[in-house]
Gaussian input, Z-matrix of N, CA and C with variables (Angstrom, degrees):
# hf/3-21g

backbone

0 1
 N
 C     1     B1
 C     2     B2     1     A1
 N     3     B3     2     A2     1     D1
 C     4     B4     3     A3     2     D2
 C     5     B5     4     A4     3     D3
 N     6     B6     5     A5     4     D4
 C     7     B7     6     A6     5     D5
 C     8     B8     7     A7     6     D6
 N     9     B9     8     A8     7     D7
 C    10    B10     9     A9     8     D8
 C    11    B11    10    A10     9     D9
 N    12    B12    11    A11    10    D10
 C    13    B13    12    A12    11    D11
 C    14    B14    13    A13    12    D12
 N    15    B15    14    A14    13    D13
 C    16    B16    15    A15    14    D14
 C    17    B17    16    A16    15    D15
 N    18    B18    17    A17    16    D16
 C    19    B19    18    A18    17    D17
 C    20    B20    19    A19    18    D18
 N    21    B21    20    A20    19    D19
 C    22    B22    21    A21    20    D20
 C    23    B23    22    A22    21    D21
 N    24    B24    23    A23    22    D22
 C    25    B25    24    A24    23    D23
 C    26    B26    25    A25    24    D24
 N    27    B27    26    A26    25    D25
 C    28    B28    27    A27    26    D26
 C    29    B29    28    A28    27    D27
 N    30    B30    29    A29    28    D28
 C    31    B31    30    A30    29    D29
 C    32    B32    31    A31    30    D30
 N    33    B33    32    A32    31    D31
 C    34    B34    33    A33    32    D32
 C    35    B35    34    A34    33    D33
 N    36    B36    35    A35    34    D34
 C    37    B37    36    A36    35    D35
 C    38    B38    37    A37    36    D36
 N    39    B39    38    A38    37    D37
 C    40    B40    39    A39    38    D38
 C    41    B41    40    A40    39    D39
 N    42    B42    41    A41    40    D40
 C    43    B43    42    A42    41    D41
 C    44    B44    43    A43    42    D42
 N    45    B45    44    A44    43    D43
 C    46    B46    45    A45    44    D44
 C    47    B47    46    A46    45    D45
 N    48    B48    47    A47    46    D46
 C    49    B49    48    A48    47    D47
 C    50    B50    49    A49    48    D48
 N    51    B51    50    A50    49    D49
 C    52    B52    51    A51    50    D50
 C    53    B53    52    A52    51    D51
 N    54    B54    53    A53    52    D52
 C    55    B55    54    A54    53    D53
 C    56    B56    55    A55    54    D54
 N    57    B57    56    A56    55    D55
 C    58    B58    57    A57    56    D56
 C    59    B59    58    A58    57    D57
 N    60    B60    59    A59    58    D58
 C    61    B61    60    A60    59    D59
 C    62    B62    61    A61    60    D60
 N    63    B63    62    A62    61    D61
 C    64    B64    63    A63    62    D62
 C    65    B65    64    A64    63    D63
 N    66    B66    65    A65    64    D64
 C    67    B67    66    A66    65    D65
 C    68    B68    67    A67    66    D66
 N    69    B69    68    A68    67    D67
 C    70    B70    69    A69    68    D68
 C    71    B71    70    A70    69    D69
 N    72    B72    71    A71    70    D70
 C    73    B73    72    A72    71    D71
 C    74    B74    73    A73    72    D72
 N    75    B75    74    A74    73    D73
 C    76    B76    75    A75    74    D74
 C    77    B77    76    A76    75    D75
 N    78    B78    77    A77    76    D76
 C    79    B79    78    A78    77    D77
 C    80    B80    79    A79    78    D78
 N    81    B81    80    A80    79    D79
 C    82    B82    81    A81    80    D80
 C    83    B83    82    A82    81    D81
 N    84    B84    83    A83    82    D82
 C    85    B85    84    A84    83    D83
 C    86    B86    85    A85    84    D84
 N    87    B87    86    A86    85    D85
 C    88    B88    87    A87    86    D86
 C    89    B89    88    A88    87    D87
 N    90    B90    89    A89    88    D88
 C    91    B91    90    A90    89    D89
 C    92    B92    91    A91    90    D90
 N    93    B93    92    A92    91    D91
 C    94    B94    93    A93    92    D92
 C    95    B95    94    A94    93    D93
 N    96    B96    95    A95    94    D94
 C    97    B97    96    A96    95    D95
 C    98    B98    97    A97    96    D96
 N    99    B99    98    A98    97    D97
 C   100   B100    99    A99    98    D98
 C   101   B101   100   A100    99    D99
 N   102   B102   101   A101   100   D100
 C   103   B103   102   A102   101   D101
 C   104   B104   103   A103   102   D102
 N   105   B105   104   A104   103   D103
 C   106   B106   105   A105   104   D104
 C   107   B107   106   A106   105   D105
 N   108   B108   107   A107   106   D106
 C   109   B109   108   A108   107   D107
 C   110   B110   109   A109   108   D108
 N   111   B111   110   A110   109   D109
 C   112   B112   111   A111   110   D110
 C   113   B113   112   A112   111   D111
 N   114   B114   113   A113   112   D112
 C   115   B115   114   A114   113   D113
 C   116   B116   115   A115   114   D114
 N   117   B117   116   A116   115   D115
 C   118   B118   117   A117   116   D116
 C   119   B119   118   A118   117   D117
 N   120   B120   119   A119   118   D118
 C   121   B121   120   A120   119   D119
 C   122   B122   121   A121   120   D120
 N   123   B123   122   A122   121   D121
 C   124   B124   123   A123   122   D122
 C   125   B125   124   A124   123   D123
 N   126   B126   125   A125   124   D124
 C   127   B127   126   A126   125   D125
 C   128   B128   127   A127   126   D126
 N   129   B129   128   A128   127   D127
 C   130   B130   129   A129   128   D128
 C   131   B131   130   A130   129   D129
 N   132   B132   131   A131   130   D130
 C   133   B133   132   A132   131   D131
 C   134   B134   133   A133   132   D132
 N   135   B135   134   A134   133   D133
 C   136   B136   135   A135   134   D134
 C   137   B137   136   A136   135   D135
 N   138   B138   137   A137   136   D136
 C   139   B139   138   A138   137   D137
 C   140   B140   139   A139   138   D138
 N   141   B141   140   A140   139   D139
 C   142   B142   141   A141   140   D140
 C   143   B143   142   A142   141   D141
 N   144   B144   143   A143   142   D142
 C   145   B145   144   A144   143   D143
 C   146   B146   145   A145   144   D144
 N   147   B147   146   A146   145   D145
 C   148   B148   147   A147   146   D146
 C   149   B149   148   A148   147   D147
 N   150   B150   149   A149   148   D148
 C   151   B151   150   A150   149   D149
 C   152   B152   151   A151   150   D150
 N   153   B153   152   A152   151   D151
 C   154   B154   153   A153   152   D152
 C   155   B155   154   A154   153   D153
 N   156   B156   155   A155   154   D154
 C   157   B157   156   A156   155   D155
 C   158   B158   157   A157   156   D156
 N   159   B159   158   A158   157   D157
 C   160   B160   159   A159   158   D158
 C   161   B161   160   A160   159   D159
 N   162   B162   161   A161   160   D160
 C   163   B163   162   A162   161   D161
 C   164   B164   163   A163   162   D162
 N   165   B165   164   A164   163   D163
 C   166   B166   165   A165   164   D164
 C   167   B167   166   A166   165   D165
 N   168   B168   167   A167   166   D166
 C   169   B169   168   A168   167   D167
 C   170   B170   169   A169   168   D168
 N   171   B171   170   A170   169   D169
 C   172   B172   171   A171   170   D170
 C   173   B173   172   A172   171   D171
 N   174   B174   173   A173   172   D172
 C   175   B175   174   A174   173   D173
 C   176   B176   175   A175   174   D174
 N   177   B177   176   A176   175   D175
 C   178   B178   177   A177   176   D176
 C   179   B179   178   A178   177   D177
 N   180   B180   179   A179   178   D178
 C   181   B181   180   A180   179   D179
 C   182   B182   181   A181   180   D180
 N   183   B183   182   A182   181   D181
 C   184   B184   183   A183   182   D182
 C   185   B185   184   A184   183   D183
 N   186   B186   185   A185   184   D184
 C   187   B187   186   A186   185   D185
 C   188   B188   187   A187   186   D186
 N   189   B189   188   A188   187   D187
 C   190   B190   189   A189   188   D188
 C   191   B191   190   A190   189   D189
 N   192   B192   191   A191   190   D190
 C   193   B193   192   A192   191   D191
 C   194   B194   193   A193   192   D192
 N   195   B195   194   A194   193   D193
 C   196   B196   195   A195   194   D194
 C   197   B197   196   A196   195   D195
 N   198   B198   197   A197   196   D196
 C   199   B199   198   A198   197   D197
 C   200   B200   199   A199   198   D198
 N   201   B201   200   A200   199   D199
 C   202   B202   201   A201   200   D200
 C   203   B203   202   A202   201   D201
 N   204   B204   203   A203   202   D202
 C   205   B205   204   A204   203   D203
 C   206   B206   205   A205   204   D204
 N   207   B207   206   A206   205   D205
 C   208   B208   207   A207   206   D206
 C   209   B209   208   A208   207   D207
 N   210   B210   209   A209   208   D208
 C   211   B211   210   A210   209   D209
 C   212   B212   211   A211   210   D210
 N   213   B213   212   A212   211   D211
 C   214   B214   213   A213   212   D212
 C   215   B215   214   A214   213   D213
 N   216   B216   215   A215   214   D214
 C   217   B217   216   A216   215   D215
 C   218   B218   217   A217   216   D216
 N   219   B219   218   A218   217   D217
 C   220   B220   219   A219   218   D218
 C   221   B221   220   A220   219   D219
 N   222   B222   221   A221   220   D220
 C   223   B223   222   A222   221   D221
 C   224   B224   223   A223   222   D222
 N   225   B225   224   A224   223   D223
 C   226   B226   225   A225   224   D224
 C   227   B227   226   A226   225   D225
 N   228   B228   227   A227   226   D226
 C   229   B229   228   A228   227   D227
 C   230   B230   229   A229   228   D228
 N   231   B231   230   A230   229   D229
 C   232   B232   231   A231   230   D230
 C   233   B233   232   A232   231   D231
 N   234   B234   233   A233   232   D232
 C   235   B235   234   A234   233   D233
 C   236   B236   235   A235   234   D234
 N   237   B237   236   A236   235   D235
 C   238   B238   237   A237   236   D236
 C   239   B239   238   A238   237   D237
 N   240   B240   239   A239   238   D238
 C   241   B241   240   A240   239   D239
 C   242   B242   241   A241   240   D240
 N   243   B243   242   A242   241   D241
 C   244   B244   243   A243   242   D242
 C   245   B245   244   A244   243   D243
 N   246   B246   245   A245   244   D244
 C   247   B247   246   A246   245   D245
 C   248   B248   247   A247   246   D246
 N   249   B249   248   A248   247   D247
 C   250   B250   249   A249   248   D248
 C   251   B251   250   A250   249   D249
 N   252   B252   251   A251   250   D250
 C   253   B253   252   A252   251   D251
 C   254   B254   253   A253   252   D252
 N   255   B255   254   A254   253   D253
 C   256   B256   255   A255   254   D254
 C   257   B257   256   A256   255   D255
 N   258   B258   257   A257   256   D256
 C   259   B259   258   A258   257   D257
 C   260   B260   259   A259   258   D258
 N   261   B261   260   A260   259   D259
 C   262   B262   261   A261   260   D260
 C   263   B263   262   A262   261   D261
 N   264   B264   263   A263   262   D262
 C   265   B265   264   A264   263   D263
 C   266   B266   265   A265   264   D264
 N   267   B267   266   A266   265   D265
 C   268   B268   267   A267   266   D266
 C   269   B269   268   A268   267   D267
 N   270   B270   269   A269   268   D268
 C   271   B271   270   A270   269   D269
 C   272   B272   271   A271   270   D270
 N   273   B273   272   A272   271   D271
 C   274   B274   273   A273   272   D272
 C   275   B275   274   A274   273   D273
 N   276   B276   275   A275   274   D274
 C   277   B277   276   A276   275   D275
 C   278   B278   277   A277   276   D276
 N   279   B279   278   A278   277   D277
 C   280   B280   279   A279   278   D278
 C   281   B281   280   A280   279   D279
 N   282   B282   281   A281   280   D280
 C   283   B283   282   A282   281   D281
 C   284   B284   283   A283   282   D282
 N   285   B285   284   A284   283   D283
 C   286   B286   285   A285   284   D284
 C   287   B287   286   A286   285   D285
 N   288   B288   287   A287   286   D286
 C   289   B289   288   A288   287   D287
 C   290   B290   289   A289   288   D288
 N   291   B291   290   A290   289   D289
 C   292   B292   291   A291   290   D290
 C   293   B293   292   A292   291   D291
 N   294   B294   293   A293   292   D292
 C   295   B295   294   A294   293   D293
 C   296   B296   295   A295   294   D294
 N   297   B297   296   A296   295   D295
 C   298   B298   297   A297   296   D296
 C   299   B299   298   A298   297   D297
 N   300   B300   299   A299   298   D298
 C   301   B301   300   A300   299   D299
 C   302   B302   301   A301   300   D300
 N   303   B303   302   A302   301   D301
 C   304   B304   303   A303   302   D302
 C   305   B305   304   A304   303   D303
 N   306   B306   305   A305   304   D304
 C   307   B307   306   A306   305   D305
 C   308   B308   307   A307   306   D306
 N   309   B309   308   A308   307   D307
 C   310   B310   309   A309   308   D308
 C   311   B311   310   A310   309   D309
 N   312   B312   311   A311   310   D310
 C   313   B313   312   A312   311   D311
 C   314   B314   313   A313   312   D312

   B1=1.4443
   B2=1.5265
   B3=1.5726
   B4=1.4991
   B5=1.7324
   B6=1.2430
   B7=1.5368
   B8=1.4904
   B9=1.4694
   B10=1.6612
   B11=1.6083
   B12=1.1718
   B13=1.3303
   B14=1.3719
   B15=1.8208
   B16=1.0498
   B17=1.8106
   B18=1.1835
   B19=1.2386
   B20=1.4284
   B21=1.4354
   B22=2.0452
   B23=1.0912
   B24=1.5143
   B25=1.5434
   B26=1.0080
   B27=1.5566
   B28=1.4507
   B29=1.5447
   B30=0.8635
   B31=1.5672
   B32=1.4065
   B33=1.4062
   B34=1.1376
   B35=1.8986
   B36=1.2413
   B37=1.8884
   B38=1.7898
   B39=1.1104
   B40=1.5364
   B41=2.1807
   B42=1.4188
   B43=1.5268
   B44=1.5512
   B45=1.0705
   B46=1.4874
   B47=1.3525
   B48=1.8445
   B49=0.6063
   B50=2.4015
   B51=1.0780
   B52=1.7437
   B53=1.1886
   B54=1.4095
   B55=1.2242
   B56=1.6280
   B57=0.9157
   B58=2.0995
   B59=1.3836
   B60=1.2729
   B61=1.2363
   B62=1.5593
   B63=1.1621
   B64=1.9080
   B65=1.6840
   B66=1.5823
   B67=1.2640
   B68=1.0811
   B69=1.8513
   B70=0.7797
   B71=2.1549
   B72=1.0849
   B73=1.5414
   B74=1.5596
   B75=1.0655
   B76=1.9525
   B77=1.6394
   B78=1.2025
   B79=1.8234
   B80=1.3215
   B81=1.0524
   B82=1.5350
   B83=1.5802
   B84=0.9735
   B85=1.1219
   B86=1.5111
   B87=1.3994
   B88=1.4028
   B89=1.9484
   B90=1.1848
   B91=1.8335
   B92=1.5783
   B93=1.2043
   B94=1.7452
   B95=0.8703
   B96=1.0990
   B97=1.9294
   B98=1.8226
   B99=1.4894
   B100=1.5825
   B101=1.5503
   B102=1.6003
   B103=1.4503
   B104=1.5246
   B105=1.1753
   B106=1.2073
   B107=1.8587
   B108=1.3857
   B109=1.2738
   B110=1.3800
   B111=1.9506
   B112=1.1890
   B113=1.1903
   B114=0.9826
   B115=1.3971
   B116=1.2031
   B117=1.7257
   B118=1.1288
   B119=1.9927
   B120=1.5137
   B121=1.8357
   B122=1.1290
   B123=1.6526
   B124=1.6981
   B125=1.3285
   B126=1.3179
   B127=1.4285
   B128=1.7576
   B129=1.1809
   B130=1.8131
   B131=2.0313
   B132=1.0634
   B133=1.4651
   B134=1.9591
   B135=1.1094
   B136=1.4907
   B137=1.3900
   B138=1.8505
   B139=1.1930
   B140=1.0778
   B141=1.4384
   B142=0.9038
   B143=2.0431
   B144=1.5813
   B145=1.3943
   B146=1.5144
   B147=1.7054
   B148=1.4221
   B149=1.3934
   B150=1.0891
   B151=1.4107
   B152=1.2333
   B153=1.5048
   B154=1.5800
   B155=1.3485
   B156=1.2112
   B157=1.7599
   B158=1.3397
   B159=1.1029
   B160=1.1944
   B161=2.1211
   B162=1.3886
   B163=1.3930
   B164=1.4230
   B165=1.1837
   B166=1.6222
   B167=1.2848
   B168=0.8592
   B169=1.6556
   B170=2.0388
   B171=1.0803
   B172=1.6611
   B173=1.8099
   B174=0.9551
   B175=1.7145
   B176=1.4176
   B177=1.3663
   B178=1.4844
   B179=1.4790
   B180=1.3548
   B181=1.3921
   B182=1.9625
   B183=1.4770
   B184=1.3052
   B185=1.4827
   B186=1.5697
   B187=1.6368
   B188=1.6680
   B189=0.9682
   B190=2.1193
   B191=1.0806
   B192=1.7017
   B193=1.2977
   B194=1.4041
   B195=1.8512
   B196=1.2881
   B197=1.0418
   B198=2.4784
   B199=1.3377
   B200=1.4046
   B201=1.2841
   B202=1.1841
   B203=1.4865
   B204=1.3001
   B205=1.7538
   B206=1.9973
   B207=1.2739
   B208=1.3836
   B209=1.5173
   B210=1.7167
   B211=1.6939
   B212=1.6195
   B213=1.4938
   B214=1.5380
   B215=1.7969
   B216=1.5540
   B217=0.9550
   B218=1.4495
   B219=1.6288
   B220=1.3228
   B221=1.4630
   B222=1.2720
   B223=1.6341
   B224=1.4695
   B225=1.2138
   B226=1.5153
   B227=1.0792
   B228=0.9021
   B229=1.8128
   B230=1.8759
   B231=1.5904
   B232=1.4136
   B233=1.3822
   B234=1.2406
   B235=1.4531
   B236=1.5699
   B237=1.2288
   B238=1.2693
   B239=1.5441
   B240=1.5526
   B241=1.4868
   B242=1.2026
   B243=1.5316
   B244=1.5868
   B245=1.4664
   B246=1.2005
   B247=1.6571
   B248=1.3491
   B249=1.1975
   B250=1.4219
   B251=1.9721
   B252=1.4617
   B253=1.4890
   B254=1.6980
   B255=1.1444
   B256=2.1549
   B257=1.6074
   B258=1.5031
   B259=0.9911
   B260=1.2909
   B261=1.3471
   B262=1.5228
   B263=2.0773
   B264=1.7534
   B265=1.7918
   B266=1.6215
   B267=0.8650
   B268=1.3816
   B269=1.5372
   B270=1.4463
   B271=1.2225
   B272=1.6117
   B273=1.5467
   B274=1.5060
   B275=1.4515
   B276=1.9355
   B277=1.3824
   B278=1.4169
   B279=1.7024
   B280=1.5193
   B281=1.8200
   B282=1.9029
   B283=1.0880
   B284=1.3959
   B285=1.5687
   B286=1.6154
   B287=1.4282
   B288=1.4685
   B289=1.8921
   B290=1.3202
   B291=1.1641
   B292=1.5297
   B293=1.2686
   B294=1.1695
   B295=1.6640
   B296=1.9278
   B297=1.6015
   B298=1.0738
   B299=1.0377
   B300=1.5526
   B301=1.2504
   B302=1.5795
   B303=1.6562
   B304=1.8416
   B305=1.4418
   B306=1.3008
   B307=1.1346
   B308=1.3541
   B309=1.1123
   B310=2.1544
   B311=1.3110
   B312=1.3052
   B313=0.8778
   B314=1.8724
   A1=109.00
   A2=115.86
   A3=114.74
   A4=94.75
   A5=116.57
   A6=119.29
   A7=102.58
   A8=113.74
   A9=139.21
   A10=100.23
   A11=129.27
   A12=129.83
   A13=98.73
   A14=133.45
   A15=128.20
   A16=120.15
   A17=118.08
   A18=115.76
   A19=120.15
   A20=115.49
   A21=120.23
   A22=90.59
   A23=95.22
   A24=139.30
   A25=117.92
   A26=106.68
   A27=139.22
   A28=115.59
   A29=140.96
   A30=113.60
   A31=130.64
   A32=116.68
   A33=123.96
   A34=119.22
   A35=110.47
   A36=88.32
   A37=99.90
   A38=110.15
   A39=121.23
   A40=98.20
   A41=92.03
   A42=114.05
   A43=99.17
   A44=139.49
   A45=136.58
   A46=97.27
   A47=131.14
   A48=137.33
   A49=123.95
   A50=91.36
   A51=89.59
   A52=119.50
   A53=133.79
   A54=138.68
   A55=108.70
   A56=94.36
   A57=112.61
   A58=106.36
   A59=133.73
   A60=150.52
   A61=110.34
   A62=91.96
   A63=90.55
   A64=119.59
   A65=121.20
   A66=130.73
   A67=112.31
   A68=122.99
   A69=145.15
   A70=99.06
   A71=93.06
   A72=110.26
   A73=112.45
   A74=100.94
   A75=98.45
   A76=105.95
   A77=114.11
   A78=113.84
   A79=109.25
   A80=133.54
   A81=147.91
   A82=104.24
   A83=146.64
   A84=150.97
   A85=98.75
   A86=103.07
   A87=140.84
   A88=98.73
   A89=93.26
   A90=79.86
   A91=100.17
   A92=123.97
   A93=128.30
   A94=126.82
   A95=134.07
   A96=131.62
   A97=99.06
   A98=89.64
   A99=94.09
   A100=107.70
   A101=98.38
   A102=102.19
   A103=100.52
   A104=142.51
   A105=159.92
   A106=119.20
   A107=135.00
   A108=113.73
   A109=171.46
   A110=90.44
   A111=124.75
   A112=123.77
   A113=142.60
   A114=143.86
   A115=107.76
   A116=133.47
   A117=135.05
   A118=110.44
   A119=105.09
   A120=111.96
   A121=69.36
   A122=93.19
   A123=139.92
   A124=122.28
   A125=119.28
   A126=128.01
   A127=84.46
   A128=104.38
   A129=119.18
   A130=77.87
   A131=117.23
   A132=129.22
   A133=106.86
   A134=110.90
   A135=109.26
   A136=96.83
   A137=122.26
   A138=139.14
   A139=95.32
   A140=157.01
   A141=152.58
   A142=84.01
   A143=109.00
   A144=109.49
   A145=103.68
   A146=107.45
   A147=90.64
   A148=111.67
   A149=141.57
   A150=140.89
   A151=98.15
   A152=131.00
   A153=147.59
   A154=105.17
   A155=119.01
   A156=129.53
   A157=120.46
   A158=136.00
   A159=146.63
   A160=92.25
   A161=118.53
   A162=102.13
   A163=92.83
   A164=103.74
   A165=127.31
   A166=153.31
   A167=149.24
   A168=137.49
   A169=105.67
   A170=113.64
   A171=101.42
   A172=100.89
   A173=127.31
   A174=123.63
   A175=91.71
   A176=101.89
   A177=130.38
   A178=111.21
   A179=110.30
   A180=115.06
   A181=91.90
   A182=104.42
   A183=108.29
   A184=123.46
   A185=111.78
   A186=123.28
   A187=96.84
   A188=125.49
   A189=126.97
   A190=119.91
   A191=118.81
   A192=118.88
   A193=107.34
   A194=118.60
   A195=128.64
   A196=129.96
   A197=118.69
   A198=109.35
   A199=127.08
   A200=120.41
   A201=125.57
   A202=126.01
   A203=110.16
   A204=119.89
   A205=90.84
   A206=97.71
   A207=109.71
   A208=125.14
   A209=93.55
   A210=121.27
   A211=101.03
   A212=119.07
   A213=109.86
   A214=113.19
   A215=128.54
   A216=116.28
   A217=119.38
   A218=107.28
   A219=89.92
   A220=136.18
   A221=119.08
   A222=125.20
   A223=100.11
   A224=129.43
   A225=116.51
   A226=124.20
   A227=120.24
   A228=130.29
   A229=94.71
   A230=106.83
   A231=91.19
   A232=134.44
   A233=123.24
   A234=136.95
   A235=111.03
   A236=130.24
   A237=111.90
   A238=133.60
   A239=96.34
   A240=109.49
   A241=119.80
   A242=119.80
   A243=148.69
   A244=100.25
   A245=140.94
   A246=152.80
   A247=117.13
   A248=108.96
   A249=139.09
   A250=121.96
   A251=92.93
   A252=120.38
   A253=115.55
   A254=77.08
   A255=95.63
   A256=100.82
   A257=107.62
   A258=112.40
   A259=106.39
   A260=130.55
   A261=153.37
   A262=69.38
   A263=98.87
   A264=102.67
   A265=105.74
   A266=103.96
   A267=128.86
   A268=138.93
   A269=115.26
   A270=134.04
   A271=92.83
   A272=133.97
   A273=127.14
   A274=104.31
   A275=94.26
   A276=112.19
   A277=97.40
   A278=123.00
   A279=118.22
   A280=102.11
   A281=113.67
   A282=126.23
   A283=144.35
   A284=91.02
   A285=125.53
   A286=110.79
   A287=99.34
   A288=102.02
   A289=111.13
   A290=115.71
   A291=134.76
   A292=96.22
   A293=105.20
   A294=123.33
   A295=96.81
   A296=126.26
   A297=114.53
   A298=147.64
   A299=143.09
   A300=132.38
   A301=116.04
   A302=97.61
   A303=116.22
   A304=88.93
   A305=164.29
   A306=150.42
   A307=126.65
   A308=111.01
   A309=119.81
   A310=99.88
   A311=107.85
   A312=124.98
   A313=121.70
   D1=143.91
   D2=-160.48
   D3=-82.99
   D4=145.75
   D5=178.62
   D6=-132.54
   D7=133.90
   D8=-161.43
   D9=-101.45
   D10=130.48
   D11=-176.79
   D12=-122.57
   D13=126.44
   D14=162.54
   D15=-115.69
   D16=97.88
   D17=-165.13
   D18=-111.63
   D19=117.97
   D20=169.01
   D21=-86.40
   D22=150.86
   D23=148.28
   D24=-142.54
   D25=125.84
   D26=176.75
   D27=-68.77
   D28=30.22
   D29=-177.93
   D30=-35.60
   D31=154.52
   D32=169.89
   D33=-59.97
   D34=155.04
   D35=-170.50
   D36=-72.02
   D37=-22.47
   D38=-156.76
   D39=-69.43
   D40=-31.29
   D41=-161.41
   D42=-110.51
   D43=26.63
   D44=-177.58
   D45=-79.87
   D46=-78.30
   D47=174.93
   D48=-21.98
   D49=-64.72
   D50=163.22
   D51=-75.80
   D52=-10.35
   D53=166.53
   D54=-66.62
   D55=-61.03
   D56=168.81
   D57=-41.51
   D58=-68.40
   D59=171.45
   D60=-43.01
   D61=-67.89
   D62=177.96
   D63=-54.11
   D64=-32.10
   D65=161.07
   D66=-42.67
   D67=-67.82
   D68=-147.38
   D69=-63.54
   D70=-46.06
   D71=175.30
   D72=-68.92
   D73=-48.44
   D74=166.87
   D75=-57.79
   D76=-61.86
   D77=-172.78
   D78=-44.22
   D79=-59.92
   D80=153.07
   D81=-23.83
   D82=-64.90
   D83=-177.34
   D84=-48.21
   D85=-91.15
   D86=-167.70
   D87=-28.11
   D88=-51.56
   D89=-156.94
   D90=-86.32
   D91=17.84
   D92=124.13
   D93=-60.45
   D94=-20.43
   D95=-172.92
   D96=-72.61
   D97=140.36
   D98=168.40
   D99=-78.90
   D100=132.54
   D101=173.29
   D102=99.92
   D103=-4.19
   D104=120.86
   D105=-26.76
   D106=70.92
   D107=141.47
   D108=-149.46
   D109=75.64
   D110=157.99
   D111=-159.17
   D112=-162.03
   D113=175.56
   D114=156.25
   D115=90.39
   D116=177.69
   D117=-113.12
   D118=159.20
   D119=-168.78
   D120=-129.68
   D121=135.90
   D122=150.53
   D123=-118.92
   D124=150.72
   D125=-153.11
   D126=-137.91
   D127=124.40
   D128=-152.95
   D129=-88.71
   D130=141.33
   D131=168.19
   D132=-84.93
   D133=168.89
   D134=160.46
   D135=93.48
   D136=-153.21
   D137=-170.28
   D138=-89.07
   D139=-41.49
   D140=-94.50
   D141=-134.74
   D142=127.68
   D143=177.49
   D144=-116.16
   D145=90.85
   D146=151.12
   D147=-162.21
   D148=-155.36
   D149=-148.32
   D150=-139.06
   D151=155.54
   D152=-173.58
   D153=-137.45
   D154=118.06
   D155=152.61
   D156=-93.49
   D157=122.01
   D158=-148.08
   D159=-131.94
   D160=103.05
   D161=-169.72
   D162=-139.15
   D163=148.19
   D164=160.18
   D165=-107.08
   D166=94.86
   D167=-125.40
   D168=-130.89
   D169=164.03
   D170=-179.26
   D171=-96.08
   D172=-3.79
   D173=-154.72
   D174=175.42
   D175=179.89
   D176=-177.39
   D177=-82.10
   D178=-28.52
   D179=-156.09
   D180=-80.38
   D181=-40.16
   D182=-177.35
   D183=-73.10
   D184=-0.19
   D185=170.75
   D186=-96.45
   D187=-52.55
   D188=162.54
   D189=-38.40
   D190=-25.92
   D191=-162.03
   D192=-101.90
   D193=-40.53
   D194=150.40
   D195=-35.19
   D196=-55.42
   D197=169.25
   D198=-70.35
   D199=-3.03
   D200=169.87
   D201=-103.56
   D202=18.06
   D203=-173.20
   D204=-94.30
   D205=150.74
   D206=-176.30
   D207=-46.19
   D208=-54.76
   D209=177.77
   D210=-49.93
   D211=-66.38
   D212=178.35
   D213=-52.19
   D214=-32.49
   D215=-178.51
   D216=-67.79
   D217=-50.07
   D218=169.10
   D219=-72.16
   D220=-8.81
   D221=166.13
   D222=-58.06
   D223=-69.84
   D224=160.10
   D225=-19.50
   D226=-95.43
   D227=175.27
   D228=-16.72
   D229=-73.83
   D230=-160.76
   D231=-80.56
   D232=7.84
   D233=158.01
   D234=-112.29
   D235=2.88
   D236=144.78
   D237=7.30
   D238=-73.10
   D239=-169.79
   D240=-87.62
   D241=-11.64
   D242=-148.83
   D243=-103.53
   D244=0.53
   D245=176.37
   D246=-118.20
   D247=115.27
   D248=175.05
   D249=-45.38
   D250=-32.81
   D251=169.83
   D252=173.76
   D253=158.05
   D254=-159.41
   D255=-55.40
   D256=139.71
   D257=-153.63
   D258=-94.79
   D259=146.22
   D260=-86.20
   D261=-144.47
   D262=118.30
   D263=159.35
   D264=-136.17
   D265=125.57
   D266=151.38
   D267=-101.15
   D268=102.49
   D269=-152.63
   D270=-86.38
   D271=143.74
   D272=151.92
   D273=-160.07
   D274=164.26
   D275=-163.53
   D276=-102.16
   D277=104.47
   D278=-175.63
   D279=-55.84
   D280=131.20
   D281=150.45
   D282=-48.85
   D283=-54.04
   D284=178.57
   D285=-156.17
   D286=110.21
   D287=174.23
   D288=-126.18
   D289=157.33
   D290=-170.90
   D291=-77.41
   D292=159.32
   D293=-161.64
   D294=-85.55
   D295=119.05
   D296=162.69
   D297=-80.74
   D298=131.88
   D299=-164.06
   D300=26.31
   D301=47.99
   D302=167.04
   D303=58.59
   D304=64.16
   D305=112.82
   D306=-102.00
   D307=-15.61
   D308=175.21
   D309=84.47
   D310=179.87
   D311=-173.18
   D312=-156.13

């Protein structure tokens, strides 16, 4: 069953910039993983400083396989300290999704 991942991160203002960067290096990673398909970064507009992951996965096994892939570990590891507060997951069961790259889902 397809599972929807919605995730904030806060960075620090001082740490936005490597926070951005380090995303940017996880997304890259990430939407190689089998069982992976999507994984898009948003940059929140307004007062408000933080970042949006928007991810898609085919099963459970392929959200286990992501938190346990190296690239996510070390993105952990290296912003650790670089977040303002623990970052915000939201797990969901897509209702109705648009057909991807014309194959469905």
């Amino acid at each position: 069953m397809t599972i929807a991942i919605f995730a904030t991160i806060s960075p620090k203002p001082e740490h936005r910039d490597a926070v951005e960067q380090a995303l940017r290096v996880m997304v890259e990673h990430s939407r190689n993983e089998p069982g992976n398909l999507r994984y898009d970064l948003f940059c929140r507009e307004g007062e408000v400083l933080a970042f949006d992951l928007f991810e898609l996965y085919s099963d459970e096994a392929a959200v286990q396989a992501h938190r346990s892939s190296a690239h996510y570990q070390a993105y952990r590891a290296a912003t650790a300290n670089w977040v303002a507060a623990p970052v915000e997951v939201r797990l969901s069961r897509p209702l109705e999704l648009a057909p991807l790259n014309g194959s469905g889902v």
